[in-house]
MMTF fields as JSON, N, C-alpha, C and O atoms, coordinates in Angstrom:
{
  "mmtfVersion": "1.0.0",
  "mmtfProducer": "UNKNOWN",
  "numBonds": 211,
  "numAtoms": 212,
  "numGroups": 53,
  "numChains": 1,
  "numModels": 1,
  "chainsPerModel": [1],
  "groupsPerChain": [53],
  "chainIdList": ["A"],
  "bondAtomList": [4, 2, 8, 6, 12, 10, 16, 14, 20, 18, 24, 22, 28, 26, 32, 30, 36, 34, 40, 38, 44, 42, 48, 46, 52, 50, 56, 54, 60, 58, 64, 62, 68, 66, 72, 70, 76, 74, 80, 78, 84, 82, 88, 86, 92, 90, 96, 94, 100, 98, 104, 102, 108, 106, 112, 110, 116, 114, 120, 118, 124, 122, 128, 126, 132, 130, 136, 134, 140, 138, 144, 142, 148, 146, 152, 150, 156, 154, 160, 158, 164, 162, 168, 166, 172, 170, 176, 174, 180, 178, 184, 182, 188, 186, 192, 190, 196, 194, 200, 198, 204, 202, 208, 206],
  "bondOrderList": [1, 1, 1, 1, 1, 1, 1, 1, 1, 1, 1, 1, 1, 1, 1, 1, 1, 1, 1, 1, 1, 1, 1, 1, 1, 1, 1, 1, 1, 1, 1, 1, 1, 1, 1, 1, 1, 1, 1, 1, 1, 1, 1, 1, 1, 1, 1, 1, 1, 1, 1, 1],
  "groupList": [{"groupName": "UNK", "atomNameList": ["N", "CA", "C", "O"], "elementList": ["N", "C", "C", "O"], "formalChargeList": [0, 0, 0, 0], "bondAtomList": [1, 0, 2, 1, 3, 2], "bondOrderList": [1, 1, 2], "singleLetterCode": "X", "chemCompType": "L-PEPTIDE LINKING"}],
  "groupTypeList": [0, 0, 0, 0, 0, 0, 0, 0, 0, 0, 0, 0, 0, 0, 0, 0, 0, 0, 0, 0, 0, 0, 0, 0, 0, 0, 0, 0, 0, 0, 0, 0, 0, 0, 0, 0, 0, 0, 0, 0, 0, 0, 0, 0, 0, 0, 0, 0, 0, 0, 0, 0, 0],
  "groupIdList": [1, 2, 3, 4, 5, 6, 7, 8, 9, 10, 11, 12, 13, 14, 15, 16, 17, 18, 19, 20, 21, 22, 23, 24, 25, 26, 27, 28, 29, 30, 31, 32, 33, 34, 35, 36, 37, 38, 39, 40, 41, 42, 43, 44, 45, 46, 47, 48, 49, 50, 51, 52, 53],
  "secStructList": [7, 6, 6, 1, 2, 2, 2, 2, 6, 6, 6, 3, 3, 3, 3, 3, 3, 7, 1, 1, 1, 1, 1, 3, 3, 3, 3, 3, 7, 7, 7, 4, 4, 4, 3, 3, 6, 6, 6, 3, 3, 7, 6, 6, 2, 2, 2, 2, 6, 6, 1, 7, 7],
  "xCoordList": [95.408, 95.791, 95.597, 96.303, 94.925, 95.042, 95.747, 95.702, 96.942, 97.738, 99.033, 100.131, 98.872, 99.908, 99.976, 99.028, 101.222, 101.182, 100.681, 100.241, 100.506, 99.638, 98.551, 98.174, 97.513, 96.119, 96.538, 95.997, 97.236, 96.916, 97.907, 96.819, 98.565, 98.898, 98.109, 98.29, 97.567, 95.89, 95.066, 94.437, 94.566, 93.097, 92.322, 91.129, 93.01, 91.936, 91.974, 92.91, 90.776, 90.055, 89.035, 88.179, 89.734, 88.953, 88.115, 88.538, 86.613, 85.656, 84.952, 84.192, 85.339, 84.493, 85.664, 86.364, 85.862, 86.277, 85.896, 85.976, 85.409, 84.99, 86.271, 87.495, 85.396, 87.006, 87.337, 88.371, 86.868, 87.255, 88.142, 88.976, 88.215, 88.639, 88.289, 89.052, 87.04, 86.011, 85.227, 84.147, 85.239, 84.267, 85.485, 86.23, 85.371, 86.224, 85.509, 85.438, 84.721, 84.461, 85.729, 86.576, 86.032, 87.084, 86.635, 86.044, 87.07, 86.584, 87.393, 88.333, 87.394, 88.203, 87.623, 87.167, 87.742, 87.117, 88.071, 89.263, 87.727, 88.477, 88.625, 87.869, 89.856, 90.461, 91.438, 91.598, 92.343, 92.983, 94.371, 94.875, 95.117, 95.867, 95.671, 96.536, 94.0, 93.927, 93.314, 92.515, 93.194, 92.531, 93.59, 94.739, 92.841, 93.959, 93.309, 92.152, 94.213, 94.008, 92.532, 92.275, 91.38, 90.247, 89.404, 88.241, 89.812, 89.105, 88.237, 87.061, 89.211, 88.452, 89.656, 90.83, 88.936, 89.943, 91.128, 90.683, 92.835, 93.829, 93.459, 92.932, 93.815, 93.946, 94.907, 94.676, 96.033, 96.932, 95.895, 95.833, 95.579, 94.736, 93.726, 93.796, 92.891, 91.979, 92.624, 91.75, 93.892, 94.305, 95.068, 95.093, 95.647, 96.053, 94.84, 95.036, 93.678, 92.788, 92.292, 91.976, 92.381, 91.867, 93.121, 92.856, 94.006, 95.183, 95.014, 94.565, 95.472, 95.595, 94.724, 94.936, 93.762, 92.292, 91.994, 91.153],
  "yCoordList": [-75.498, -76.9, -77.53, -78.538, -77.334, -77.088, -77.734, -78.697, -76.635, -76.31, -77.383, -77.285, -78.265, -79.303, -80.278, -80.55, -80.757, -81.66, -82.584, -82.919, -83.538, -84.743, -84.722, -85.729, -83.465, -82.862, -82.374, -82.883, -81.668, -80.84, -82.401, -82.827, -83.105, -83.97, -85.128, -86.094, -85.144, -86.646, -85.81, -86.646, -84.905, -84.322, -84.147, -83.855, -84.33, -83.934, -82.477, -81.779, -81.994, -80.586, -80.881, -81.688, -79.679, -79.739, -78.453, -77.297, -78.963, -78.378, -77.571, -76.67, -78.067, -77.151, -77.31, -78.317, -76.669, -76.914, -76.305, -75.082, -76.769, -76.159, -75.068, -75.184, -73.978, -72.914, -73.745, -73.317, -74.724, -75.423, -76.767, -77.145, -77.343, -78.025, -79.489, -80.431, -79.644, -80.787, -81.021, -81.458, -80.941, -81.559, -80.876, -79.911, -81.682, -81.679, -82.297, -83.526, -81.378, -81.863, -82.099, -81.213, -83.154, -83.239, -84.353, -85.414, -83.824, -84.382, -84.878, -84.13, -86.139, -86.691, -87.398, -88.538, -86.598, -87.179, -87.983, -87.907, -88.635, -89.763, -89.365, -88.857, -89.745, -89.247, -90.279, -91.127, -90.29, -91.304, -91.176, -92.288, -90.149, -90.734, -91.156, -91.59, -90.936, -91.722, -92.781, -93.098, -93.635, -94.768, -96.016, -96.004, -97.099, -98.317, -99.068, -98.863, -100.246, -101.277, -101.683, -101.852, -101.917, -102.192, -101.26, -101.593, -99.701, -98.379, -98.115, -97.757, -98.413, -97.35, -96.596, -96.531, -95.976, -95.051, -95.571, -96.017, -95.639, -96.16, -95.593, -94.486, -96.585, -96.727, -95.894, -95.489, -95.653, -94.497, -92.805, -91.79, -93.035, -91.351, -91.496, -90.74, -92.47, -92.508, -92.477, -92.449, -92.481, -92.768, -91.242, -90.59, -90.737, -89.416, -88.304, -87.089, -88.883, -87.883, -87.324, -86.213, -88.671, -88.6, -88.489, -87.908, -88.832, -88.701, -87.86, -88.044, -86.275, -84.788, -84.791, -84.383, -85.29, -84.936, -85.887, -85.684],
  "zCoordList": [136.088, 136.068, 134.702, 134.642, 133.593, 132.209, 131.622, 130.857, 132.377, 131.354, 131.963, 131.416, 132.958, 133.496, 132.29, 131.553, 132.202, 131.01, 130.92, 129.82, 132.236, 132.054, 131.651, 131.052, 131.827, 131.439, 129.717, 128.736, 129.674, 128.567, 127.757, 127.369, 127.417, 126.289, 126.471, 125.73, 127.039, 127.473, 127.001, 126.352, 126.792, 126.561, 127.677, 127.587, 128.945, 130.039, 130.188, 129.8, 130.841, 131.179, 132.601, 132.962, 133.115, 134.55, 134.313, 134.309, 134.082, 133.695, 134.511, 134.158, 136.129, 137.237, 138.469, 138.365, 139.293, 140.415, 141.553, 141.441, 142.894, 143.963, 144.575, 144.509, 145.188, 145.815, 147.008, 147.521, 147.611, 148.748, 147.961, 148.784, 147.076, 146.103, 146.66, 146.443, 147.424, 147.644, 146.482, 146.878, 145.165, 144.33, 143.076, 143.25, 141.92, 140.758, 139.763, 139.779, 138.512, 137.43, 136.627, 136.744, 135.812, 134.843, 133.707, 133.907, 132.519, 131.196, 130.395, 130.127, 129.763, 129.026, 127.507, 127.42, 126.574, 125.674, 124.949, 125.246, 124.162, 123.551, 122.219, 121.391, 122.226, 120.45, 120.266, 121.144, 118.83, 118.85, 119.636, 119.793, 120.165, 121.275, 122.6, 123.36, 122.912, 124.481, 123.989, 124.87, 122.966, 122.939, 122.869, 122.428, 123.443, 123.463, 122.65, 122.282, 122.227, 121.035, 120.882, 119.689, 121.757, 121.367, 121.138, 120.91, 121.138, 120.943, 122.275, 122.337, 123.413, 124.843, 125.503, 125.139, 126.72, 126.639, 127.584, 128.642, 127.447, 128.2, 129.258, 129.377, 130.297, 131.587, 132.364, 133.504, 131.669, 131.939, 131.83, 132.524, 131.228, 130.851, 132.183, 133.151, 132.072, 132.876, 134.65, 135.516, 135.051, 136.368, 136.335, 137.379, 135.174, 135.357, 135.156, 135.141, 135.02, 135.247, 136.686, 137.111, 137.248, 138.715, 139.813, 140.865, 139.691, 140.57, 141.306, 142.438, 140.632, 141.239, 142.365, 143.506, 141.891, 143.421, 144.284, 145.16]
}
């Protein structure tokens, strides 16, 4: 899941995942294309991180 584009051109990474897929680590660090005008991270990145699960 990586390698899906919404993950891989946001900078998200799903760092752990359960084999029952009840628990989902996922990581989003901030760089300058997920940041918005006041330097946090867009709201778009942050809602396509969590969607999938």
């Amino acid at each position: 899941m990586n390698a899906w584009p919404p993950f891989l051109f946001s900078g998200i990474r799903i760092t752990a995942l359960a084999e029952d897929y009840r628990h989902a680590r996922v990581e989003l660090r901030q760089r300058w294309y997920n940041r918005n005008y006041v330097g946090t991270h867009f709201g778009g990145s942050l809602f396509a991180m969590t969607d999938p699960f």
